[in-house]
PDBQT receptor file of N, H, CA, C and O in Angstrom, charges set to zero:
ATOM      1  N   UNK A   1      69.454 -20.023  -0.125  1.00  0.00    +0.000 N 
ATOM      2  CA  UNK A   1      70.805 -20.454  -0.353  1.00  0.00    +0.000 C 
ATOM      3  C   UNK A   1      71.128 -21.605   0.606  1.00  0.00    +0.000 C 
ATOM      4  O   UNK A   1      70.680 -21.627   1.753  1.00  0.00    +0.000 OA
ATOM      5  N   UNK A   2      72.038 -22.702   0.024  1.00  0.00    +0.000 N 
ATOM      6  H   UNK A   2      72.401 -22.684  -0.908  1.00  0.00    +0.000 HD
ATOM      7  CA  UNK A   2      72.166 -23.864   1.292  1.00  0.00    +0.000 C 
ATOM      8  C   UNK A   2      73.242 -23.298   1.697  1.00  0.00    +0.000 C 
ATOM      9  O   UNK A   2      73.908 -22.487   1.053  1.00  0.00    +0.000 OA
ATOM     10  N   UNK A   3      73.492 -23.763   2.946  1.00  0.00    +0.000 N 
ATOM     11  H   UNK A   3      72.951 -24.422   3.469  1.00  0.00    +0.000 HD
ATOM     12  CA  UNK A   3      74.578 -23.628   3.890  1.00  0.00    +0.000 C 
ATOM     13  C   UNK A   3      74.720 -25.394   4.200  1.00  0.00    +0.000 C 
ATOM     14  O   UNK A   3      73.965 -26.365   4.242  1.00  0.00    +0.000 OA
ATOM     15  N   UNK A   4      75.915 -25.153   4.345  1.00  0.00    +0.000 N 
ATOM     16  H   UNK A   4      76.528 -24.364   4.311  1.00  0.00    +0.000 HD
ATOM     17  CA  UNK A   4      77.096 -26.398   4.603  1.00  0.00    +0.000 C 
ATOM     18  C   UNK A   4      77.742 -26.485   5.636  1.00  0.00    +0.000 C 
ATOM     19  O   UNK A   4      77.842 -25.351   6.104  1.00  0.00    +0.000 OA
ATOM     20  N   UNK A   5      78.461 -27.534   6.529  1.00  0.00    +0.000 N 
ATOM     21  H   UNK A   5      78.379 -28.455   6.149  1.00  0.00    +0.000 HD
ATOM     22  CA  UNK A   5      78.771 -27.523   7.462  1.00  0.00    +0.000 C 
ATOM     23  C   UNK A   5      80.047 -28.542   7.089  1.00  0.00    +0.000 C 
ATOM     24  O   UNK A   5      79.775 -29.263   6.129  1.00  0.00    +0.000 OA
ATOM     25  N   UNK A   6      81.320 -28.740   7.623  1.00  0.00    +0.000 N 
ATOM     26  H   UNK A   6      81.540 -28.154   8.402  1.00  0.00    +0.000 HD
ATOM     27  CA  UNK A   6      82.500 -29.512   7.067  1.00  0.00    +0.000 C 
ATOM     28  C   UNK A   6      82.978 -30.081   8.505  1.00  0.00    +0.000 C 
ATOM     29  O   UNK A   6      82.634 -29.661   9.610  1.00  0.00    +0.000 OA
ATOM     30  N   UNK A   7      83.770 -31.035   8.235  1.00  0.00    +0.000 N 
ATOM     31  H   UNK A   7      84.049 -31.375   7.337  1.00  0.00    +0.000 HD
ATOM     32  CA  UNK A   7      84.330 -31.865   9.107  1.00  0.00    +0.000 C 
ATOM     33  C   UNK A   7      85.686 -32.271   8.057  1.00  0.00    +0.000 C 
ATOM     34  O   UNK A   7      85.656 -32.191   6.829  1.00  0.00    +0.000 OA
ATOM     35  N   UNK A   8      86.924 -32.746   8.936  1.00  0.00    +0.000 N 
ATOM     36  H   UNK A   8      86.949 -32.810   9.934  1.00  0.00    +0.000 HD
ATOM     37  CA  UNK A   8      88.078 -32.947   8.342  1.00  0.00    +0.000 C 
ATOM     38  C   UNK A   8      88.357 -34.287   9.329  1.00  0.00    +0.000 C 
ATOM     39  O   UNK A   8      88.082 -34.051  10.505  1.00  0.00    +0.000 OA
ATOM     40  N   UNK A   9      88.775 -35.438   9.106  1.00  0.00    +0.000 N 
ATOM     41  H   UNK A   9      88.998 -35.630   8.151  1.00  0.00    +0.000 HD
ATOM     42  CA  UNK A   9      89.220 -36.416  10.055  1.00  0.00    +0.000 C 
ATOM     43  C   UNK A   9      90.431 -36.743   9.097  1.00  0.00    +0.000 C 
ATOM     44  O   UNK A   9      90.360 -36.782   7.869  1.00  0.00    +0.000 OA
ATOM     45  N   UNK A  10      91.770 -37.015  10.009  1.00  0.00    +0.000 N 
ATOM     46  H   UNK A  10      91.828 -36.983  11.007  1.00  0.00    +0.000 HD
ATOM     47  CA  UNK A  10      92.763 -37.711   9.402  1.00  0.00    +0.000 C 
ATOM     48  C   UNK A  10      93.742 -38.702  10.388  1.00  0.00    +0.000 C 
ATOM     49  O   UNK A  10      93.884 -38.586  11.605  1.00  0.00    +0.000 OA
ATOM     50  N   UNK A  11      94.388 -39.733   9.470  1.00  0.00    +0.000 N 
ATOM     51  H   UNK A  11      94.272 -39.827   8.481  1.00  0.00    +0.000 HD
ATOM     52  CA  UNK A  11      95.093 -40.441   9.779  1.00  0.00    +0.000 C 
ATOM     53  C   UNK A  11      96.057 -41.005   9.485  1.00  0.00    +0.000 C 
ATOM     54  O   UNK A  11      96.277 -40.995   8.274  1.00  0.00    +0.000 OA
ATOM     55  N   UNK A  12      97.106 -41.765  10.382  1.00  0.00    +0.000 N 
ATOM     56  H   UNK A  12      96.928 -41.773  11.366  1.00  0.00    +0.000 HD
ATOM     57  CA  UNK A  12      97.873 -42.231   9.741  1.00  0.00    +0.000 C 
ATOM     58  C   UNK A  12      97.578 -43.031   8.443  1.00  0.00    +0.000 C 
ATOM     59  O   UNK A  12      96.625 -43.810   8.426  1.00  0.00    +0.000 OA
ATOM     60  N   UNK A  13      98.497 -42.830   7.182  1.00  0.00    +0.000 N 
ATOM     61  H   UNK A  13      99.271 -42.196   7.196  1.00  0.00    +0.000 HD
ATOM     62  CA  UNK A  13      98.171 -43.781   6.482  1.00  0.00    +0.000 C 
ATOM     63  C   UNK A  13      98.295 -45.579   6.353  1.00  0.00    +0.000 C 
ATOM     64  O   UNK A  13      97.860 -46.424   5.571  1.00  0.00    +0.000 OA
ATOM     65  N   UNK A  14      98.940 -45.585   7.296  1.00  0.00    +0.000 N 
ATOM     66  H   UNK A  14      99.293 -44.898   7.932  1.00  0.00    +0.000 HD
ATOM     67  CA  UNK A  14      99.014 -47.178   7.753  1.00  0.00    +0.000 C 
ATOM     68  C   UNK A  14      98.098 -47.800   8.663  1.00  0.00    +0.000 C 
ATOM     69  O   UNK A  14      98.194 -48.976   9.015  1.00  0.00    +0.000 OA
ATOM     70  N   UNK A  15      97.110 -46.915   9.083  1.00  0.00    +0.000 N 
ATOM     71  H   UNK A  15      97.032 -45.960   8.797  1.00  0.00    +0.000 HD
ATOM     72  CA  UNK A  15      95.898 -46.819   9.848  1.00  0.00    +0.000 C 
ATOM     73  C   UNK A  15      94.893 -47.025   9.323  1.00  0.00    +0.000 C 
ATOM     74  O   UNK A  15      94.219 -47.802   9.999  1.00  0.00    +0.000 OA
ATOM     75  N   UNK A  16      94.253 -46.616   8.120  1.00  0.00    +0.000 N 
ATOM     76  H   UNK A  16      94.801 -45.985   7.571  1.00  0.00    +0.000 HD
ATOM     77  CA  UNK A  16      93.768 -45.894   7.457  1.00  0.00    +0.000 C 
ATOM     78  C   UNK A  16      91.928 -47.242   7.633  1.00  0.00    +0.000 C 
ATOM     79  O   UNK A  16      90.722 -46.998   7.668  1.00  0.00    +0.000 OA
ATOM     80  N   UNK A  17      92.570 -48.248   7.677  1.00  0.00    +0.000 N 
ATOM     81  H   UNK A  17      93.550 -48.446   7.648  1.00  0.00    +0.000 HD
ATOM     82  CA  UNK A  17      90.953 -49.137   7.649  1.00  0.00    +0.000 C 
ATOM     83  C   UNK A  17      90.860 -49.067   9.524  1.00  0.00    +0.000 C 
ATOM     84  O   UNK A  17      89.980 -49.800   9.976  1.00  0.00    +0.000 OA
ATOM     85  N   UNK A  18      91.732 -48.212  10.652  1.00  0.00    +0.000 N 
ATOM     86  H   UNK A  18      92.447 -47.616  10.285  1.00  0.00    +0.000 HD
ATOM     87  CA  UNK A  18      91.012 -48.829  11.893  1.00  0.00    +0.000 C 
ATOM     88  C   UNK A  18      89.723 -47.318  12.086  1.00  0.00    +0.000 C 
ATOM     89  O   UNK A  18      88.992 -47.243  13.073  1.00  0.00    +0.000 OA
ATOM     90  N   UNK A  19      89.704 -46.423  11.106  1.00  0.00    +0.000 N 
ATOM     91  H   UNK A  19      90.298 -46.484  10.303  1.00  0.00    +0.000 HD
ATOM     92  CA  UNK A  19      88.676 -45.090  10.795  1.00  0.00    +0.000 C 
ATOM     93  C   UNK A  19      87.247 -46.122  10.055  1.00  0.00    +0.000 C 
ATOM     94  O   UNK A  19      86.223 -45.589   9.628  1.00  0.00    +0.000 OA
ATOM     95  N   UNK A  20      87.419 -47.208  10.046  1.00  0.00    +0.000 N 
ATOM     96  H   UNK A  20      88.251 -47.641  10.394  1.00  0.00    +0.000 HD
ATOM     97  CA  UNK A  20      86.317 -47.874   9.171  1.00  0.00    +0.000 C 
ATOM     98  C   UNK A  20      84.700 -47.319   9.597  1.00  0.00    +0.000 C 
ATOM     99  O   UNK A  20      83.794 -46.911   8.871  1.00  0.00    +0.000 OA
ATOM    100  N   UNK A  21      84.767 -47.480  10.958  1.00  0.00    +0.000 N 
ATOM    101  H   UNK A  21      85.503 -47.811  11.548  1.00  0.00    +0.000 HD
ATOM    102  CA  UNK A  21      84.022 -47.293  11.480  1.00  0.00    +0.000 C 
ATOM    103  C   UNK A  21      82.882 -46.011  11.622  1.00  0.00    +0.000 C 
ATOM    104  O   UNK A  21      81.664 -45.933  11.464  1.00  0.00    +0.000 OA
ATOM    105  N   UNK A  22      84.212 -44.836  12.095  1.00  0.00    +0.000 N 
ATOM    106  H   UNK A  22      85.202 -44.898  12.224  1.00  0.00    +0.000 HD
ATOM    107  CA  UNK A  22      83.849 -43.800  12.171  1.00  0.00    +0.000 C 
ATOM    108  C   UNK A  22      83.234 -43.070  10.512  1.00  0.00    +0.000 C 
ATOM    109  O   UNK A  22      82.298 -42.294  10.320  1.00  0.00    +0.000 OA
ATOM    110  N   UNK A  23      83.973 -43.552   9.758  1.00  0.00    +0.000 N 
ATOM    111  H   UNK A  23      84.734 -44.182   9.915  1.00  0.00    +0.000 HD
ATOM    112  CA  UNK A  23      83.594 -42.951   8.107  1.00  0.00    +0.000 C 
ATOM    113  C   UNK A  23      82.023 -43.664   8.154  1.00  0.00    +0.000 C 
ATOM    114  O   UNK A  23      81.030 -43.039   7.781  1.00  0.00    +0.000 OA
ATOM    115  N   UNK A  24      81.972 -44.881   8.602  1.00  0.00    +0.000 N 
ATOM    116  H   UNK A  24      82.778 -45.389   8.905  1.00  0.00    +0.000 HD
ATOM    117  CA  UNK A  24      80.751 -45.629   8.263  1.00  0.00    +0.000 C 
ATOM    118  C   UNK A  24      79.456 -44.862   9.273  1.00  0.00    +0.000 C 
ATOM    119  O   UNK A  24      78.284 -44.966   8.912  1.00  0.00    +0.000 OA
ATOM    120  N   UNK A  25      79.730 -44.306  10.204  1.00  0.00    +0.000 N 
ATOM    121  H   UNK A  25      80.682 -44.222  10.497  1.00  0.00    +0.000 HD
ATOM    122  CA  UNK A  25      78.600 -43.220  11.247  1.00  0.00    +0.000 C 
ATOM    123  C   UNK A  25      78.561 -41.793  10.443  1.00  0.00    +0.000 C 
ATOM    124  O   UNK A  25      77.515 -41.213  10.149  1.00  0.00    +0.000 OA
ATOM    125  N   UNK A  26      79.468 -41.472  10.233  1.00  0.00    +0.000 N 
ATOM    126  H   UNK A  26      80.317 -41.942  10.472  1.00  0.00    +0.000 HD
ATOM    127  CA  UNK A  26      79.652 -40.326   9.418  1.00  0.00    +0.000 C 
ATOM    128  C   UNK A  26      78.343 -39.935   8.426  1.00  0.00    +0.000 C 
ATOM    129  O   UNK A  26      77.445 -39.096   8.490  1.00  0.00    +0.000 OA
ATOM    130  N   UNK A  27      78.792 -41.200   7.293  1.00  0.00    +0.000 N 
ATOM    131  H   UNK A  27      79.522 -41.882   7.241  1.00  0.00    +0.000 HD
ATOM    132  CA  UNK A  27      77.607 -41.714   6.433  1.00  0.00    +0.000 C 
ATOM    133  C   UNK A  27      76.417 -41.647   6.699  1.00  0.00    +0.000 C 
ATOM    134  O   UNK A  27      75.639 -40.968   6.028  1.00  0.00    +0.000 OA
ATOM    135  N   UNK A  28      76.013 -42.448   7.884  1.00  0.00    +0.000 N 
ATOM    136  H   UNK A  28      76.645 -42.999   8.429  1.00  0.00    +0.000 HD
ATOM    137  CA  UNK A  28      74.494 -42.844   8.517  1.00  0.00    +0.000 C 
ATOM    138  C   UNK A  28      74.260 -41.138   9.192  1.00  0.00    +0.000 C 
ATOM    139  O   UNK A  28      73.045 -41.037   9.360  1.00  0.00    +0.000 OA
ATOM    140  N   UNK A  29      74.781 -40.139   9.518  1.00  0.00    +0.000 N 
ATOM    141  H   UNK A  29      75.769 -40.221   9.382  1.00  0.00    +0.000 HD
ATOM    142  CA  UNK A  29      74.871 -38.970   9.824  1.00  0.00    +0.000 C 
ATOM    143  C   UNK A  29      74.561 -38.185   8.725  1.00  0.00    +0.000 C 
ATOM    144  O   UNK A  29      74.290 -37.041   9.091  1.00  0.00    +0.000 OA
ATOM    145  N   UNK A  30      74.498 -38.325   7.639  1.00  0.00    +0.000 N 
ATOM    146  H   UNK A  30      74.718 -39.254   7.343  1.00  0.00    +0.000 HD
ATOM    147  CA  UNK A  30      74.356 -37.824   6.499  1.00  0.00    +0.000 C 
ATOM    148  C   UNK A  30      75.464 -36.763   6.017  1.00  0.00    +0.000 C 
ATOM    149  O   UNK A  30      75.207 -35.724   5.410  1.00  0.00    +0.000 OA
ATOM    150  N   UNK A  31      76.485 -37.121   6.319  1.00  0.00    +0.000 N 
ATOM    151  H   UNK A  31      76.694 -37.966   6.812  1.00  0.00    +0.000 HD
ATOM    152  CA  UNK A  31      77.942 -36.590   5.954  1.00  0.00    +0.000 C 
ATOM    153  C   UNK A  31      78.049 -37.394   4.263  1.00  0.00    +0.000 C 
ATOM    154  O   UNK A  31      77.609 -38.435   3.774  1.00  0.00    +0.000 OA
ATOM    155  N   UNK A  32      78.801 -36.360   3.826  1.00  0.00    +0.000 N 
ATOM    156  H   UNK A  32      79.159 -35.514   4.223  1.00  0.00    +0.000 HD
ATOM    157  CA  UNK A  32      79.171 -36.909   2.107  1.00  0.00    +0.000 C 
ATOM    158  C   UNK A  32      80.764 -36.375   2.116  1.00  0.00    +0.000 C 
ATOM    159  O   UNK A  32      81.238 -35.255   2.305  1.00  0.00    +0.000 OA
ATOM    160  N   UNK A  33      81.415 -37.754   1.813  1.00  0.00    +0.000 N 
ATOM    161  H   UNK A  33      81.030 -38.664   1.660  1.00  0.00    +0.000 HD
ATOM    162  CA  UNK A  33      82.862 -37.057   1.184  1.00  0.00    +0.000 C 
ATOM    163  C   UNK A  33      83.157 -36.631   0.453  1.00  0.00    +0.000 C 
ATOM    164  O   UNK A  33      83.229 -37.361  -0.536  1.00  0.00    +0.000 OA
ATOM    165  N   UNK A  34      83.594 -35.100   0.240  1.00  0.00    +0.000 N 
ATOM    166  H   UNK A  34      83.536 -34.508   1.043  1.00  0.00    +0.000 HD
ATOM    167  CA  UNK A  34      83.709 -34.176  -0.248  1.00  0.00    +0.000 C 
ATOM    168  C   UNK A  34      85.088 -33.945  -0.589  1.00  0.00    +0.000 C 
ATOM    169  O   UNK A  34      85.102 -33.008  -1.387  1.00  0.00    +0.000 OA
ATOM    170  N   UNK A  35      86.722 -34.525  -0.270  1.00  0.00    +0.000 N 
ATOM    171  H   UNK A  35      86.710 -35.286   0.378  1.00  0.00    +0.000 HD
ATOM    172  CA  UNK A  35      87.593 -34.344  -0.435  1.00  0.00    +0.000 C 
ATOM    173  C   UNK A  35      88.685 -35.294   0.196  1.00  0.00    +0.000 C 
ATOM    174  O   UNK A  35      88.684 -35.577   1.394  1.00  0.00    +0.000 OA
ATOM    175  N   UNK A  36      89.652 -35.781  -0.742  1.00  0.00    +0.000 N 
ATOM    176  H   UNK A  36      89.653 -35.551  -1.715  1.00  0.00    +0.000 HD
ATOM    177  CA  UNK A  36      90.388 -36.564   0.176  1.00  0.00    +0.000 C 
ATOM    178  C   UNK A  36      91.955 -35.969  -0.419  1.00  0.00    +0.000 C 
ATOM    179  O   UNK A  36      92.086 -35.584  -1.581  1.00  0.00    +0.000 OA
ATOM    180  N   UNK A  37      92.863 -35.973   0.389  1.00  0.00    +0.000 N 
ATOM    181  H   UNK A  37      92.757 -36.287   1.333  1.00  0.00    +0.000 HD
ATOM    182  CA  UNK A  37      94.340 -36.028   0.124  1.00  0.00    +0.000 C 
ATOM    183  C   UNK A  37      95.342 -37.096   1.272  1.00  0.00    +0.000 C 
ATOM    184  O   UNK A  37      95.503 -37.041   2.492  1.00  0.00    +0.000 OA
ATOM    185  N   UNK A  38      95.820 -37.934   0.319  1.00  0.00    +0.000 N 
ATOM    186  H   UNK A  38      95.690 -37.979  -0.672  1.00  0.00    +0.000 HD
ATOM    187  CA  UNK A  38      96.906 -38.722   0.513  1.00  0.00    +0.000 C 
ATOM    188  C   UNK A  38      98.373 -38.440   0.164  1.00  0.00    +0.000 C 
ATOM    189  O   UNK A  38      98.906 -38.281  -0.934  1.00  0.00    +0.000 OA
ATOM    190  N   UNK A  39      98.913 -38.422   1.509  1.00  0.00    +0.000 N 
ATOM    191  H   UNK A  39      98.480 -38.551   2.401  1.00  0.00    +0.000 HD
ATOM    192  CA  UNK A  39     100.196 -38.420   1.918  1.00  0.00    +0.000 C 
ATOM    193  C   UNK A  39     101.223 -39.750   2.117  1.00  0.00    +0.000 C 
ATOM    194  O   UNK A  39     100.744 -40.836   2.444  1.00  0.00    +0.000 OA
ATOM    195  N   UNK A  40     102.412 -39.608   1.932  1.00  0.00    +0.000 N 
ATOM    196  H   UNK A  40     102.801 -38.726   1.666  1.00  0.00    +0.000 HD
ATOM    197  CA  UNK A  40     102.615 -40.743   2.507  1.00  0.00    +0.000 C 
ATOM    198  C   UNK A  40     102.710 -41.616   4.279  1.00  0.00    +0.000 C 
ATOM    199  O   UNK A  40     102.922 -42.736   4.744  1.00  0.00    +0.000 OA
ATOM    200  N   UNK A  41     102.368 -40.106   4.784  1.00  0.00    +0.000 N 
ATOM    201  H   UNK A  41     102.195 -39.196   4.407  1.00  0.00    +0.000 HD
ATOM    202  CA  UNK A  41     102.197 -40.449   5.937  1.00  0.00    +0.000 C 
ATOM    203  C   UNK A  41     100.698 -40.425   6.579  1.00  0.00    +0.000 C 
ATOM    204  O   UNK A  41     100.364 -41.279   7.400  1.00  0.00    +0.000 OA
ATOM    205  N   UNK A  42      99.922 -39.515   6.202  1.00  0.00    +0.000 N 
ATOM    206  H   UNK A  42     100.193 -38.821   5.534  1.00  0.00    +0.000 HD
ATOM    207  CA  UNK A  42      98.495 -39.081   6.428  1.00  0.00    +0.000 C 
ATOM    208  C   UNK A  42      97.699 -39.510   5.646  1.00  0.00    +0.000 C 
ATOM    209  O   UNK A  42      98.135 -40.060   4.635  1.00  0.00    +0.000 OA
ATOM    210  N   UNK A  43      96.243 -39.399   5.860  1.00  0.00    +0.000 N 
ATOM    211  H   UNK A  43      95.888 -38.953   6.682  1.00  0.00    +0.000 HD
ATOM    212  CA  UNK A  43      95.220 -39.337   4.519  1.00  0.00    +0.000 C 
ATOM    213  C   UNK A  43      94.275 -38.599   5.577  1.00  0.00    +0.000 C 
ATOM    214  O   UNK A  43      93.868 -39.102   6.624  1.00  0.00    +0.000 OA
ATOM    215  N   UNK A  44      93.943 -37.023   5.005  1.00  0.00    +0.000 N 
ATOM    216  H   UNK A  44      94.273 -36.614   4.155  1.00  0.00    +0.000 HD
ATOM    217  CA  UNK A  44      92.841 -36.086   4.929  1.00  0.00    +0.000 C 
ATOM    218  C   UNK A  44      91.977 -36.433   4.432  1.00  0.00    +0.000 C 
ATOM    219  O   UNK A  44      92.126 -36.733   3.247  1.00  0.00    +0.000 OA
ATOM    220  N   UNK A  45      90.440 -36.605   5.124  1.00  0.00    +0.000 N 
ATOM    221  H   UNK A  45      90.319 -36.362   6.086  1.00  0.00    +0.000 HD
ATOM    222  CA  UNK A  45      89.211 -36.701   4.643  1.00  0.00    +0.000 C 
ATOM    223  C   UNK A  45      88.211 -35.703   5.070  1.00  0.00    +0.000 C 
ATOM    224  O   UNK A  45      87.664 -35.756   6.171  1.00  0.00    +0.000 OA
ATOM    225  N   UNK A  46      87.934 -34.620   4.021  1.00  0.00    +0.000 N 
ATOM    226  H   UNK A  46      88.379 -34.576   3.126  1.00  0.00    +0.000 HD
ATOM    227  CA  UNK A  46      86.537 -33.991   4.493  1.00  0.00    +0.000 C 
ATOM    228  C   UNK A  46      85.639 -34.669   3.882  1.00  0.00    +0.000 C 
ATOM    229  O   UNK A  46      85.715 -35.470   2.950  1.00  0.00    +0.000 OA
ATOM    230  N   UNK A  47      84.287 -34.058   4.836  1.00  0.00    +0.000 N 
ATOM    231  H   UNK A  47      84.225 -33.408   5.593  1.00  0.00    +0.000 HD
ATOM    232  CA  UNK A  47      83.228 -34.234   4.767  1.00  0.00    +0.000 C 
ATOM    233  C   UNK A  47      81.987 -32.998   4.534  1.00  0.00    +0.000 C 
ATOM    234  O   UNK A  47      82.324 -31.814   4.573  1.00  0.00    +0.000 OA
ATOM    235  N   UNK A  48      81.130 -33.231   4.391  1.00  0.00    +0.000 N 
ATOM    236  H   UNK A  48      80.856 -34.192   4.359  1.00  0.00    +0.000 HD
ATOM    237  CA  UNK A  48      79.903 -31.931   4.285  1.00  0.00    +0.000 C 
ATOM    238  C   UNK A  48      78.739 -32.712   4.117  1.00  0.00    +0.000 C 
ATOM    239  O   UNK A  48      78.585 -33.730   3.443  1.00  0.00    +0.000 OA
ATOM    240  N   UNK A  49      77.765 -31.951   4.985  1.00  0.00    +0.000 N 
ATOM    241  H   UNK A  49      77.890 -31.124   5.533  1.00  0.00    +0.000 HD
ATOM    242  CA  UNK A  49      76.360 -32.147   5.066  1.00  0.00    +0.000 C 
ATOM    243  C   UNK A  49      75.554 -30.767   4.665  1.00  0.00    +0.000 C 
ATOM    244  O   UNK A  49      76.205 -29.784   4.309  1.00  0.00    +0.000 OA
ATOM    245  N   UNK A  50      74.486 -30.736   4.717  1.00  0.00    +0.000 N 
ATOM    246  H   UNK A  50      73.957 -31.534   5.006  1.00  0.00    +0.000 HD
ATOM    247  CA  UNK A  50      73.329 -28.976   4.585  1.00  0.00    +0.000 C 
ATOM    248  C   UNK A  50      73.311 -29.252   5.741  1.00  0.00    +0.000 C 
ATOM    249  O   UNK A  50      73.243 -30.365   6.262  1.00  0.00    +0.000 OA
ATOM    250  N   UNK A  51      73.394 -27.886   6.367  1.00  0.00    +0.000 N 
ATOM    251  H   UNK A  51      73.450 -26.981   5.943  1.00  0.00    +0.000 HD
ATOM    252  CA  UNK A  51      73.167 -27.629   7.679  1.00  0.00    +0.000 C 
ATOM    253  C   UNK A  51      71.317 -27.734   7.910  1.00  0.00    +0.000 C 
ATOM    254  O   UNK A  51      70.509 -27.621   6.988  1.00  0.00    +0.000 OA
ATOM    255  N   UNK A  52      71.052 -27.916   9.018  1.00  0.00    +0.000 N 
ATOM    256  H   UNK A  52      71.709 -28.008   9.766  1.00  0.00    +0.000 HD
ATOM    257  CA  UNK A  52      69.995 -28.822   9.689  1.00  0.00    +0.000 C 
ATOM    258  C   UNK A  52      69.352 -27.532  10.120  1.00  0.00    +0.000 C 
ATOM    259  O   UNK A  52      68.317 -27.550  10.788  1.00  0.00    +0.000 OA
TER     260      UNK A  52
């Protein structure tokens, strides 16, 4: 059975490109976005990888 591991990062939504970065390590980490919700103030992003 796989097992999964999650991460949640959020931010302001007027922020939202100075996370450019971090989403872009995330990636190279082998994180996959798995969920997003937008607020008008926030934007929630999980993530998930198979645990290692």
């Amino acid at each position: 059975m796989k097992r999964w591991e999650y991460v949640r990062i959020q931010t302001d939504a007027h922020k939202i490109k100075s996370i450019d970065d971090t989403v872009d390590q995330l990636g190279r980490d082998g994180w996959e976005l798995a969920g997003v919700i937008y607020t008008q103030s926030f934007v929630h992003m999980w993530f998930k990888r198979q645990m290692r």
